[in-house]
VOPAGU-2260 file (C-alpha; in pm, 1 decimal, decimal comma):
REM VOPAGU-2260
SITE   aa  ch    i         X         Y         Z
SITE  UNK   A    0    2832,8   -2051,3    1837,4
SITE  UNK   A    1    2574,0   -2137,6    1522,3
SITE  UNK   A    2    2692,3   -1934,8    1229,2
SITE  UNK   A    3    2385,7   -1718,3    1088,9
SITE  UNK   A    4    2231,8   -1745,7     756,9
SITE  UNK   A    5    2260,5   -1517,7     503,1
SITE  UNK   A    6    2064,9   -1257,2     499,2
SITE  UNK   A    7    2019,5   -1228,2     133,3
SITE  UNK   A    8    2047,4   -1460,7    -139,8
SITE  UNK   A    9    2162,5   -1416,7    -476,8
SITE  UNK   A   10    1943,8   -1638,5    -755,5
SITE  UNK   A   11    2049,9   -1534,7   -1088,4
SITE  UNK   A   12    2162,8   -1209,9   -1313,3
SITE  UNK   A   13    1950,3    -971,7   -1443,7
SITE  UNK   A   14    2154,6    -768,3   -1620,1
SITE  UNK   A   15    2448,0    -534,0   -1626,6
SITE  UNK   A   16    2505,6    -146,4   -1656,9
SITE  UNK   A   17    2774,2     102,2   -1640,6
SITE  UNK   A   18    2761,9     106,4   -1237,2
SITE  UNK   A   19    2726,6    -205,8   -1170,0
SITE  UNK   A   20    2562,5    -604,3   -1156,6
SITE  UNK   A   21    2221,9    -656,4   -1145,5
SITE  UNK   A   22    2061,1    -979,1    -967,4
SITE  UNK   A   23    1746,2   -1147,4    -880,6
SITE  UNK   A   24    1762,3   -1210,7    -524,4
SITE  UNK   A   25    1546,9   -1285,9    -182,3
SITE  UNK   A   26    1529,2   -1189,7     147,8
SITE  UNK   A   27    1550,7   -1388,0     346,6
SITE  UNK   A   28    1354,2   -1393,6     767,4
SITE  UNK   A   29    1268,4   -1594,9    1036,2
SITE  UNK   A   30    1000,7   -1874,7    1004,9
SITE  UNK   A   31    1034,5   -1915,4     605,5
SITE  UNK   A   32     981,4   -1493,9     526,0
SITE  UNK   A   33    1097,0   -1501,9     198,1
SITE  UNK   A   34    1067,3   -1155,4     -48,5
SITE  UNK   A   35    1199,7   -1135,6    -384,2
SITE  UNK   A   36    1461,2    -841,4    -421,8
SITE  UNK   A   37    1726,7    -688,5    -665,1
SITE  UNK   A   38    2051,5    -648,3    -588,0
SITE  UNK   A   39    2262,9    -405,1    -758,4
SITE  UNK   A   40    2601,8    -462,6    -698,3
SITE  UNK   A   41    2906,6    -218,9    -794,6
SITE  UNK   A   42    3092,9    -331,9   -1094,0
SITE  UNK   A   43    3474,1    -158,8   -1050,2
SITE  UNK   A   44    3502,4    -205,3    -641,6
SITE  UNK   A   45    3858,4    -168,6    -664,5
SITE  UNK   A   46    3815,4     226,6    -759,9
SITE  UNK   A   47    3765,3     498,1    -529,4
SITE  UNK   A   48    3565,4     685,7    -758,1
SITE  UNK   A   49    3342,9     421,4    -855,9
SITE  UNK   A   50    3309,8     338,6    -459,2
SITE  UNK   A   51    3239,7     699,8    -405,1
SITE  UNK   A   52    2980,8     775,9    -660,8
SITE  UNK   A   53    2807,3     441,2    -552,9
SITE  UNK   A   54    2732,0     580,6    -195,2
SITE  UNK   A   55    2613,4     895,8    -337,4
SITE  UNK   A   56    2370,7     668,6    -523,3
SITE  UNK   A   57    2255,7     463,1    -230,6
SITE  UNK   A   58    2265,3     818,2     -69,0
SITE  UNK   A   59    2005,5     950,4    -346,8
SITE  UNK   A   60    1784,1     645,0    -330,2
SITE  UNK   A   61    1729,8     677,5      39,6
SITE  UNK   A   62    1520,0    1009,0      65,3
SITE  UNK   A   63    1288,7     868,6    -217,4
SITE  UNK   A   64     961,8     705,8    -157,2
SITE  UNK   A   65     693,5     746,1    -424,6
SITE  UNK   A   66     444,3     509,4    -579,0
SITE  UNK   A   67     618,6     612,9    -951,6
SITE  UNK   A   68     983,3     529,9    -800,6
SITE  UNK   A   69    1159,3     163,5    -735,8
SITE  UNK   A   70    1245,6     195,5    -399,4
SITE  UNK   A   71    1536,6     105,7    -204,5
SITE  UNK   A   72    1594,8    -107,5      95,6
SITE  UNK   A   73    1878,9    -166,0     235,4
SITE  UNK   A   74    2305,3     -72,4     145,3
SITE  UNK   A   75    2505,2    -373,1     293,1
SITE  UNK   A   76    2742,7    -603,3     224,9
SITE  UNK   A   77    2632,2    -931,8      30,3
SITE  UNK   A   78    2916,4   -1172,8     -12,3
SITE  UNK   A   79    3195,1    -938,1      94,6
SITE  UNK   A   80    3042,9    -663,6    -210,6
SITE  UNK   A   81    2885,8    -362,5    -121,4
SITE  UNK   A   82    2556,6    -379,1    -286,2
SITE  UNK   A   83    2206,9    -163,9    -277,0
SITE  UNK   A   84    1899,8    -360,9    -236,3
SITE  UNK   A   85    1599,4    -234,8    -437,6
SITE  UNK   A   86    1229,1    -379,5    -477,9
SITE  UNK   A   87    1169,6    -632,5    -724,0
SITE  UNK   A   88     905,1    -523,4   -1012,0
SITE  UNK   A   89     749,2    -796,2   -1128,1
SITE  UNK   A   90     626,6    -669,6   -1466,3
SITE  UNK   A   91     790,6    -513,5   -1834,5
SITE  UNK   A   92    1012,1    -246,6   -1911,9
SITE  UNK   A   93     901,5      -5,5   -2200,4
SITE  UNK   A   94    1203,7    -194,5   -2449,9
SITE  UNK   A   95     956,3    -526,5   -2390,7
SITE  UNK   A   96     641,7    -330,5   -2414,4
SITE  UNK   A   97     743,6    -195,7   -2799,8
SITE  UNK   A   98     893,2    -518,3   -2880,7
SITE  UNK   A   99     554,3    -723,0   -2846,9
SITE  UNK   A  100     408,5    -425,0   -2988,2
SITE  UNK   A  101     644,1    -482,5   -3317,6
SITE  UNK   A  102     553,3    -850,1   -3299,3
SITE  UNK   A  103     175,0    -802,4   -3286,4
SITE  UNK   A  104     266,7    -580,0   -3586,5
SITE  UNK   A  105      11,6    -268,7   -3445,5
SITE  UNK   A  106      93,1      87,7   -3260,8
SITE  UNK   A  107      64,9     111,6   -2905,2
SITE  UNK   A  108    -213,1     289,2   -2799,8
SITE  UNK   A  109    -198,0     680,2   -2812,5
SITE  UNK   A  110    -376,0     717,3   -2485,8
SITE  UNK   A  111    -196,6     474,3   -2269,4
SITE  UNK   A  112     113,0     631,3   -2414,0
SITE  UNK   A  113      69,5     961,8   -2271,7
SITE  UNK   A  114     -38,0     802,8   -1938,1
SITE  UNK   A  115     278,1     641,9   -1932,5
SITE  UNK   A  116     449,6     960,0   -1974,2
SITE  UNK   A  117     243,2    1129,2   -1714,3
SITE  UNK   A  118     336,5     892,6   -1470,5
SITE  UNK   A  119     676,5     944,3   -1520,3
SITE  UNK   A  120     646,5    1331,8   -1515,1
SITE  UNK   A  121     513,4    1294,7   -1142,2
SITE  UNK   A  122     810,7    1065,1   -1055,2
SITE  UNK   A  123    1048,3    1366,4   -1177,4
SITE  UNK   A  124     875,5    1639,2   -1042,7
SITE  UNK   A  125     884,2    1407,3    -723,8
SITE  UNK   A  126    1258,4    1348,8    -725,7
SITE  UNK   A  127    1346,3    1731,0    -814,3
SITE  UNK   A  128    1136,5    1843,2    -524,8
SITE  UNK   A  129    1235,9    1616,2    -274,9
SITE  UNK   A  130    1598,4    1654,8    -352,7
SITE  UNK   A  131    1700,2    1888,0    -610,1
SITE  UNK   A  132    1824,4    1546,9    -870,2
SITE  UNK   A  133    1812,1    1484,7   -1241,3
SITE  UNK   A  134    1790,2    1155,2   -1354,5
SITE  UNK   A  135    1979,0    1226,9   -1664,3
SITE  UNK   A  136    1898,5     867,3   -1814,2
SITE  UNK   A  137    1556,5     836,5   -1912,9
SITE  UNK   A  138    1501,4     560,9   -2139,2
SITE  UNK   A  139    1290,9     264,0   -2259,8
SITE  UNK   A  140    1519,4      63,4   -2027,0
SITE  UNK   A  141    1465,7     282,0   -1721,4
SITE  UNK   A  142    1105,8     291,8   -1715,3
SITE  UNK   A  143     891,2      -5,1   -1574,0
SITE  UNK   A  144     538,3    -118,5   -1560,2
SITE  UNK   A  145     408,1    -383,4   -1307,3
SITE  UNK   A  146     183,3    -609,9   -1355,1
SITE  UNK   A  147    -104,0    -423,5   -1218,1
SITE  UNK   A  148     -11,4    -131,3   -1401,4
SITE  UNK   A  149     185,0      95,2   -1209,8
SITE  UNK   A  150     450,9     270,3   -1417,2
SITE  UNK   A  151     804,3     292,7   -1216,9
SITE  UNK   A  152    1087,6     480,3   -1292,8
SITE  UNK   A  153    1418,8     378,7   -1204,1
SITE  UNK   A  154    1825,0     311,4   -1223,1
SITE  UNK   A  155    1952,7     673,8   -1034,2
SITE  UNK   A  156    2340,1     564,3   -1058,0
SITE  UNK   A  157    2407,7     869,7   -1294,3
SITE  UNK   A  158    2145,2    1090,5   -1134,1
SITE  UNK   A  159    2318,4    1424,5    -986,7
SITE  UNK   A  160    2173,8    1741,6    -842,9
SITE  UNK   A  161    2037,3    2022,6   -1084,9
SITE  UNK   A  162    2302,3    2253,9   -1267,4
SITE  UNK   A  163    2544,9    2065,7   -1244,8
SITE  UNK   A  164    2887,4    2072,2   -1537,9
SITE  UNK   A  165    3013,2    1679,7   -1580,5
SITE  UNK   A  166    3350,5    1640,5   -1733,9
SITE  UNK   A  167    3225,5    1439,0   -1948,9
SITE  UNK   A  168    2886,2    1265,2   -2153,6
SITE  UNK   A  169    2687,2     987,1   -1920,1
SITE  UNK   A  170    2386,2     848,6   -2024,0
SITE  UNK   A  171    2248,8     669,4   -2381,7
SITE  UNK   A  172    2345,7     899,2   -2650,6
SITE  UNK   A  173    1992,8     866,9   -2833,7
SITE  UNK   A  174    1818,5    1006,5   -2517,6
SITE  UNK   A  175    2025,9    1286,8   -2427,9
SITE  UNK   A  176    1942,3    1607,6   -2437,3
SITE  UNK   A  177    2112,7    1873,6   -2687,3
SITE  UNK   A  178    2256,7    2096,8   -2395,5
SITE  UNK   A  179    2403,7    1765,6   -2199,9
SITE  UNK   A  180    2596,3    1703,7   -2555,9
SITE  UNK   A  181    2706,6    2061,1   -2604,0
SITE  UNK   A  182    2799,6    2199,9   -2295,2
SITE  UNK   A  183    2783,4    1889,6   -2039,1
SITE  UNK   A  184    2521,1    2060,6   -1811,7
SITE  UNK   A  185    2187,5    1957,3   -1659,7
SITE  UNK   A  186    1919,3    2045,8   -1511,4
SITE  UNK   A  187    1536,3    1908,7   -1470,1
SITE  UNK   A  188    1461,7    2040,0   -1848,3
SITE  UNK   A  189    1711,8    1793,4   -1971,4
SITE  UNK   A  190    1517,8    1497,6   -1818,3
SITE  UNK   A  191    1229,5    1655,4   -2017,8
SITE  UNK   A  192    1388,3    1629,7   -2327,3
SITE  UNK   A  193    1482,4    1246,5   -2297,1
SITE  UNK   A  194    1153,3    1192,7   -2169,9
SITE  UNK   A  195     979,5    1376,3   -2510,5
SITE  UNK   A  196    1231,3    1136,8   -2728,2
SITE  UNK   A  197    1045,7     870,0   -2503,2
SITE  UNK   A  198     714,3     942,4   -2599,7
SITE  UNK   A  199     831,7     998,9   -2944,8
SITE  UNK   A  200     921,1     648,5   -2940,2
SITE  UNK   A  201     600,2     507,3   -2760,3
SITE  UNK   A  202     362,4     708,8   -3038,6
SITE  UNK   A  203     549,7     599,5   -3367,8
SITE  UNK   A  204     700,6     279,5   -3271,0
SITE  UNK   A  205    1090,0     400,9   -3390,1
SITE  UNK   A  206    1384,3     527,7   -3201,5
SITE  UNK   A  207    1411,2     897,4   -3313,3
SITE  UNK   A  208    1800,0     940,5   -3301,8
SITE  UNK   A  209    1969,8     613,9   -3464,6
SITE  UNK   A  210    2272,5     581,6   -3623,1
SITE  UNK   A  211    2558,6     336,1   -3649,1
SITE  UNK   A  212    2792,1     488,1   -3449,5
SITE  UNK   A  213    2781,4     732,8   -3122,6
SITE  UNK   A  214    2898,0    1028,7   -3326,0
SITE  UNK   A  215    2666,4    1029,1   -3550,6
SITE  UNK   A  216    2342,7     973,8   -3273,3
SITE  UNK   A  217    2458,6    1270,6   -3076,5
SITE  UNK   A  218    2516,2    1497,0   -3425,7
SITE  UNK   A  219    2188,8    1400,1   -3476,6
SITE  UNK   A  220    2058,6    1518,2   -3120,0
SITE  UNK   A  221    2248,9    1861,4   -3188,1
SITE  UNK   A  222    2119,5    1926,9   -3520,2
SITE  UNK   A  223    1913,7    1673,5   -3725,4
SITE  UNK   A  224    1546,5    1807,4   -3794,8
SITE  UNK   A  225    1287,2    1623,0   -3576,0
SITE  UNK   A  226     981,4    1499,5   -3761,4
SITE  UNK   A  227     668,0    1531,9   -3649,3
SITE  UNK   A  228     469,1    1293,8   -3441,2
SITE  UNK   A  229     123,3    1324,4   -3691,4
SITE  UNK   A  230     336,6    1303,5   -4033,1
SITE  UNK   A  231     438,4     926,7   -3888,6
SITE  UNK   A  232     150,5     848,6   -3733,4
SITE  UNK   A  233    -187,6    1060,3   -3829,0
SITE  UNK   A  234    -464,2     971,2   -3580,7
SITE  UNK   A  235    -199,5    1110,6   -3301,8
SITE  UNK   A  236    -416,7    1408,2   -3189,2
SITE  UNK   A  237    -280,7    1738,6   -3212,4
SITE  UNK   A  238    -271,2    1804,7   -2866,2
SITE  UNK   A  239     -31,0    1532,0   -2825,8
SITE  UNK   A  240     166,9    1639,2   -3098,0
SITE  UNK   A  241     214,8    1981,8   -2917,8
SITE  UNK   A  242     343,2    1814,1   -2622,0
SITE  UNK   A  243     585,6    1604,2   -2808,6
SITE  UNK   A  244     677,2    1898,4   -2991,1
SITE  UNK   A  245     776,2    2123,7   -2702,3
SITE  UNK   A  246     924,9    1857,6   -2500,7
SITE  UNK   A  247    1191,3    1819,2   -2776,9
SITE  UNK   A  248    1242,6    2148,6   -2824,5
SITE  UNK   A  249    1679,3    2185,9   -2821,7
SITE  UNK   A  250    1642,0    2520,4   -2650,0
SITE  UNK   A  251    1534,2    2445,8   -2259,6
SITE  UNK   A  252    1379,7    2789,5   -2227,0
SITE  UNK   A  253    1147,7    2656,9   -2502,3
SITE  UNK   A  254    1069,3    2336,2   -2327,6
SITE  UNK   A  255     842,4    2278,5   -2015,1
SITE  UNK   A  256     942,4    2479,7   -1711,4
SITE  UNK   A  257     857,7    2158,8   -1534,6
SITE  UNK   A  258     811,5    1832,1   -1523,5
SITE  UNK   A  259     476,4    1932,0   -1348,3
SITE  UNK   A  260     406,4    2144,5   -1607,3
SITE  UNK   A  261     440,4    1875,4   -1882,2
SITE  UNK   A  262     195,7    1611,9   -1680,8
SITE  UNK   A  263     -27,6    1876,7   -1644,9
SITE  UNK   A  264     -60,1    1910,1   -2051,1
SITE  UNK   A  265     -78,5    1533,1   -2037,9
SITE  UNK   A  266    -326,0    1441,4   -1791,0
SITE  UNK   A  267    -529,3    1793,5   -1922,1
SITE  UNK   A  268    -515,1    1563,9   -2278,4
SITE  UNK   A  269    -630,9    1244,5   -2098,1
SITE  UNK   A  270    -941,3    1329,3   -1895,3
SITE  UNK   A  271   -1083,6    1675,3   -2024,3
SITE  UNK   A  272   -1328,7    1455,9   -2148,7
SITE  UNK   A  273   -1447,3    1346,2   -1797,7
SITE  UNK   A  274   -1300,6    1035,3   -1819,4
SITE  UNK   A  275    -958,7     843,6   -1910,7
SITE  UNK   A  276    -651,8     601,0   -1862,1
SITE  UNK   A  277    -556,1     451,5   -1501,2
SITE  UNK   A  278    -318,9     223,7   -1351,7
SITE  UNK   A  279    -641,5     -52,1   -1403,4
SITE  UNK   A  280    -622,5      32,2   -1766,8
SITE  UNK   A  281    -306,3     -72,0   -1834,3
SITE  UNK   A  282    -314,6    -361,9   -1653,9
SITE  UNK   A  283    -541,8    -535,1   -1874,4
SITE  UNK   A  284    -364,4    -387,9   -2207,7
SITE  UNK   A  285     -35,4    -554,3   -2031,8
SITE  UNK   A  286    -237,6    -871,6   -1971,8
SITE  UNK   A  287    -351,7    -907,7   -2365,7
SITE  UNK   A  288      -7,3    -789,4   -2485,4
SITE  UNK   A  289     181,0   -1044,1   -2219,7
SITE  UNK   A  290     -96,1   -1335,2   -2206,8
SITE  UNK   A  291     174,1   -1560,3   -2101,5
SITE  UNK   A  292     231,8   -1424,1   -1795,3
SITE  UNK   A  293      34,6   -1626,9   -1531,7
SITE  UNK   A  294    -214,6   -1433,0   -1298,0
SITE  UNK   A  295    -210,3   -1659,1   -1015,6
SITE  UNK   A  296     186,0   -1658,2    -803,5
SITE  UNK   A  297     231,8   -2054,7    -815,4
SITE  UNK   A  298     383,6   -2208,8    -476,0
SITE  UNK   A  299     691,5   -2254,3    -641,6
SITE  UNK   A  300     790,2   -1849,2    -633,7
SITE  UNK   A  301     640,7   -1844,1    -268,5
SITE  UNK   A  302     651,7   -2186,2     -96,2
SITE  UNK   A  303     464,6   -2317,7     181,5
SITE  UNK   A  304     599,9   -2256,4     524,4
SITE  UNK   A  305     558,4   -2431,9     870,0
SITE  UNK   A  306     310,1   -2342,0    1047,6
SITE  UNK   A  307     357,9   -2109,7    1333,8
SITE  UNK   A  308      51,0   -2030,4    1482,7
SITE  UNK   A  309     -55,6   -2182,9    1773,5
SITE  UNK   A  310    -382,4   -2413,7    1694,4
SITE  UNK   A  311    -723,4   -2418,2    1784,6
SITE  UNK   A  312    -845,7   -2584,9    2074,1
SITE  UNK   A  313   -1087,1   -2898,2    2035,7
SITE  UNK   A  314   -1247,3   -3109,2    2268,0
SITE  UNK   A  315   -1098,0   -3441,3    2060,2
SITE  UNK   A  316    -739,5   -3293,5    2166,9
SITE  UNK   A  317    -827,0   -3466,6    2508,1
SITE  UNK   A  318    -877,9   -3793,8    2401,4
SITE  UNK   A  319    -575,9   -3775,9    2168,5
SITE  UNK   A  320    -214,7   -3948,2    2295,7
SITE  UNK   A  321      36,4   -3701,7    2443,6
SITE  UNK   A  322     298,3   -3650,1    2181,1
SITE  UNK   A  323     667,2   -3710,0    2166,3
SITE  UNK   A  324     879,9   -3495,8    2408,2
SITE  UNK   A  325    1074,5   -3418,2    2075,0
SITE  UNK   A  326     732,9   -3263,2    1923,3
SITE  UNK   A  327     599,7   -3127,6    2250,9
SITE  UNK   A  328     508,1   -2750,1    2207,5
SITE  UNK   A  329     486,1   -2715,5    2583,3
SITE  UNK   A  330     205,5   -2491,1    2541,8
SITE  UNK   A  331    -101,8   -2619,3    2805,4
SITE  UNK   A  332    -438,9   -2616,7    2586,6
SITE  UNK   A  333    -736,0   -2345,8    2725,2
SITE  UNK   A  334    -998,8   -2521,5    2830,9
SITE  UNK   A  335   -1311,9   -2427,7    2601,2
SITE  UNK   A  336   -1573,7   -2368,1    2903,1
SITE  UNK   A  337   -1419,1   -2113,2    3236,1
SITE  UNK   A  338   -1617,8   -2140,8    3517,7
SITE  UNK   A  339   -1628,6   -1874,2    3775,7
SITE  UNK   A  340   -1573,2   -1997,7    4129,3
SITE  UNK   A  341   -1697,7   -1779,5    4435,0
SITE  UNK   A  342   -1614,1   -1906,4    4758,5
SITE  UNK   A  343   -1899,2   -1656,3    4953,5
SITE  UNK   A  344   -2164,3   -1379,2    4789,0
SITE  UNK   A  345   -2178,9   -1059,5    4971,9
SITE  UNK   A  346   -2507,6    -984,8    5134,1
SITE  UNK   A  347   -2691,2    -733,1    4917,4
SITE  UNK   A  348   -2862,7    -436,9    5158,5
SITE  UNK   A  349   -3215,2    -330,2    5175,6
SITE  UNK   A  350   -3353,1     -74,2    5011,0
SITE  UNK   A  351   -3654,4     100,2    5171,0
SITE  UNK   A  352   -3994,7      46,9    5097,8
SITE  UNK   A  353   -4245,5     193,7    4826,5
SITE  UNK   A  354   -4521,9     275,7    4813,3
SITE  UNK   A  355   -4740,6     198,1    4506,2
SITE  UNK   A  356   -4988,8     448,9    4337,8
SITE  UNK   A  357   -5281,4     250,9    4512,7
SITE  UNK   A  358   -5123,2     281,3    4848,6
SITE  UNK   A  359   -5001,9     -33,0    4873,5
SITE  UNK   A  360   -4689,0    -135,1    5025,9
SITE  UNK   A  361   -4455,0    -294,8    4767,9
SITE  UNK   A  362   -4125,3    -450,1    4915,7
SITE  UNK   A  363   -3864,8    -384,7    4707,7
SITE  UNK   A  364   -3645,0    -589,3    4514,8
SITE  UNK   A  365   -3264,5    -714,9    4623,9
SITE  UNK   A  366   -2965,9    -649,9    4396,6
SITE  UNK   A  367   -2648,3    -882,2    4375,0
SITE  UNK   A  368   -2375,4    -717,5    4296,2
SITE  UNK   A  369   -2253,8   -1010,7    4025,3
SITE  UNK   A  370   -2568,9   -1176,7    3879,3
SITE  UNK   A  371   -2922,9   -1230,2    3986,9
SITE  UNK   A  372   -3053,6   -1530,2    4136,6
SITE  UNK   A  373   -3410,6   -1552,3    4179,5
SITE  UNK   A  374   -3532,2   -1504,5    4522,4
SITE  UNK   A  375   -3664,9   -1700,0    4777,2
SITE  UNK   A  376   -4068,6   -1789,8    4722,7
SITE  UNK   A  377   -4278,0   -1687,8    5014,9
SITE  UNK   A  378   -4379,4   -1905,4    5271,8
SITE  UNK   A  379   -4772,1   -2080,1    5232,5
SITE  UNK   A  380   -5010,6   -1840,9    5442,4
SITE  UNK   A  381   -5093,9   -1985,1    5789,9
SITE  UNK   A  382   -5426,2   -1871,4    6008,2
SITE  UNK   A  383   -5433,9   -1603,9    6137,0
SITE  UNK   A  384   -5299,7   -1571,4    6537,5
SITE  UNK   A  385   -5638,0   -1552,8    6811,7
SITE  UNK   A  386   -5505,8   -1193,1    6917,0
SITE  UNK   A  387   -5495,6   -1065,3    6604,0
SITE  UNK   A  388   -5918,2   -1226,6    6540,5
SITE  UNK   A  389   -6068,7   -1044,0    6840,4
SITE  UNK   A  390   -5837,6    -728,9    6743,1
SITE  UNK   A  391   -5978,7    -736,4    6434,4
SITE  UNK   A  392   -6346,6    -784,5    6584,4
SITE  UNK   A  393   -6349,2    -523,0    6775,5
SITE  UNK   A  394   -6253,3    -238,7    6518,3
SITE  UNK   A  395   -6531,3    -388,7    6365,5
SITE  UNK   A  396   -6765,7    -320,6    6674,4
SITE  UNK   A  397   -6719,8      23,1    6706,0
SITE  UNK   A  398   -6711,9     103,1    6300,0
SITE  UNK   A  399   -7107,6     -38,5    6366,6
SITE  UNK   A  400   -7137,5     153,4    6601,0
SITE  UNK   A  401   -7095,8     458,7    6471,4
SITE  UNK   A  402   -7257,2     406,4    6151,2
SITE  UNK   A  403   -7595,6     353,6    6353,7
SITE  UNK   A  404   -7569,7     684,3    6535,6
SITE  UNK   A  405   -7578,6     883,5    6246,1
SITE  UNK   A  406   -7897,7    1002,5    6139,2
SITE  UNK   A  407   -8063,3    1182,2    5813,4
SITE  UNK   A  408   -8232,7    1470,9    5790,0
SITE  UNK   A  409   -8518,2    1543,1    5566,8
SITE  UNK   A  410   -8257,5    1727,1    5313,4
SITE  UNK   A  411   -8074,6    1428,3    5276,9
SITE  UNK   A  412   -7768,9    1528,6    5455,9
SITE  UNK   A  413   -7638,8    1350,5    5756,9
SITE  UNK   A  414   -7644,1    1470,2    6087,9
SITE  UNK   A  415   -7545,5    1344,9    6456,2
């Protein structure tokens, strides 16, 4: 029995988080199908818990399909490991997009900021709709943008359902919110919170909670006075600064009810004016921040494949040597002209005769039934038959006759 080939391949890591592996991979088909993939695999296999939470995760990813969300899939087995198989986004996390911003030494651009966020508002409101979850890690690292400008949120291996008490802090201290600190609960204000720190971050270029140890960030999320978008940054609008300001508020009955709510105020920002950011947008800020990134996919990321289509039919194929039985397709070539044989054409039946507005008799014409042929010419006219002369004579005769018995009368009118 052949042995199958795998069907995915690992290339090289990515990266690594508190869950698990991350790796560039492929799928790989029949006939040369190759499609780049991540695959996340789980980090502490040997622990039931771990195993157990990584399910739930795969579990999670499963009901999610959104153009804001990586999406999942498959959950399988790669190299004895279980492992989740997510799409591969080609593009820049937001940590990349401030770095180059930082190295171009200018702000990122207040507009495309707050699209960003608004993207990643309708991914949340998505994902608490659909299944009641909170991310409860939204970061810089977390949030994606492709190449042609589609902003994706991702990583759901901390994500749990709404209200929930954890024994404990998960996530990145500088992005939590106050009452996941406090009192280890969640719900889909919290998500709001890391997402305002986010934006925070996107408008003034600087982390807002930093410190050198974890203490201190998260003393700083309970208590330290946030500034103020405009006092770091003045041509932020004040409209934006409202939205920053009430994302980060620490008391979630303050915040946004929603994370519909909050892209609402941000889109309302973006195109009040008629007119505003889209996906197109920044895809060309992307392309002048990243100009290194090539446009065109070279044949090495997607190689050429054997033909598998069957092909066309010439006439020189019939002059051409048979091939090799080893190369032999066994397909028989179509011929390029099909020629209809009948063997006998029905007899097509009259149709009566007739008659013309002048009163002539007009024979009318045969049908056939599959194409029309013209008919038969009509034969060369012959003389006419001595019956048929004296026939003819005599009408004649009498049609004298009668005209010379008929007589005027001095009126004019004819009389016998």
């Amino acid at each position: 029995m052949i042995a199958e080939k795998p069907k995915y391949r690992v290339l090289h890591e990515l990266g690594a988080g508190g869950m698990g592996l991350v790796w560039h991979g492929q799928l790989v088909g029949q006939a040369g199908f190759q499609r780049p993939i991540v695959i996340k695999q789980l980090k502490h296999a040997d622990d039931p818990g771990h195993i157990q939470l990584f399910v739930e995760e795969a579990r999670r990813y499963a009901l999610l399909d959104h153009e804001n969300i990586g999406r999942i899939f498959d959950f399988d087995r790669v190299g004895g490991e279980l492992c989740i198989i997510l799409e591969y986004i080609d593009g820049w996390t937001l940590v990349e997009y401030l770095d180059r911003h930082k190295e171009k030494e200018r702000a990122p651009d207040v507009d495309l900021a707050v699209f960003i966020a608004s993207r990643v508002c309708r991914a949340l409101q998505y994902v608490f709709e659909r299944a009641r979850i909170v991310h409860r890690d939204i970061s810089p690292s977390n949030i994606m943008m492709t190449r042609e400008g589609t902003v994706k949120l991702i990583d759901f291996g901390i994500a749990t359902r709404s209200g929930t008490r954890e024994g404990g802090l998960t996530g990145k201290p500088a992005y939590m919110a106050p009452e996941m600190v406090s009192d280890q609960r969640t719900d889909n204000r919290s998500d709001l919170f890391s997402l305002g720190a986010v934006l925070h971050e996107l408008l003034t270029g600087d982390r807002l909670f930093r410190a050198k140890t974890t203490g201190e960030v998260l003393e700083k999320v309970l208590a330290e006075p946030i500034p103020p978008v405009r006092r770091l940054r003045p041509d932020v609008p004040e409209a934006v600064e409202a939205i920053v300001r009430r994302a980060l508020h620490r008391d979630p009955e303050q915040r946004f009810g929603s994370a519909a709510e909050m892209g609402e105020a941000c889109e309302h920002h973006l195109y009040d004016k008629g007119y505003g950011p889209t996906n197109l947008t920044l895809k060309r800020s992307l392309a002048g921040l990243f100009p290194e990134a090539r446009e065109a996919v070279s044949e090495a990321a997607f190689p050429l494949v054997e033909q598998t289509l069957l092909p066309v039919f010439d006439r020189s194929r019939a002059t051409r040597p048979p091939r090799p039985p080893g190369e032999d397709t066994g397909v028989t070539p179509v011929a390029p002209v099909y020629t209809r044989v009948v063997a006998s054409r029905p007899r097509a039946r009259e149709r009566p005769a007739a008659t013309s507005p002048v009163g002539t008799t007009v024979r009318a014409a045969r049908t056939l039934p599959v194409a029309t042929v013209p008919l038969p010419k009509d034969p060369p006219p012959t003389e006419p038959a001595p019956a048929k002369t004296a026939t003819l004579g005599a009408r004649r005769k009498v049609r004298v006759a009668a005209r010379r018995g008929t007589r005027r009368s001095p009126s004019g009118s004819r009389r016998r």
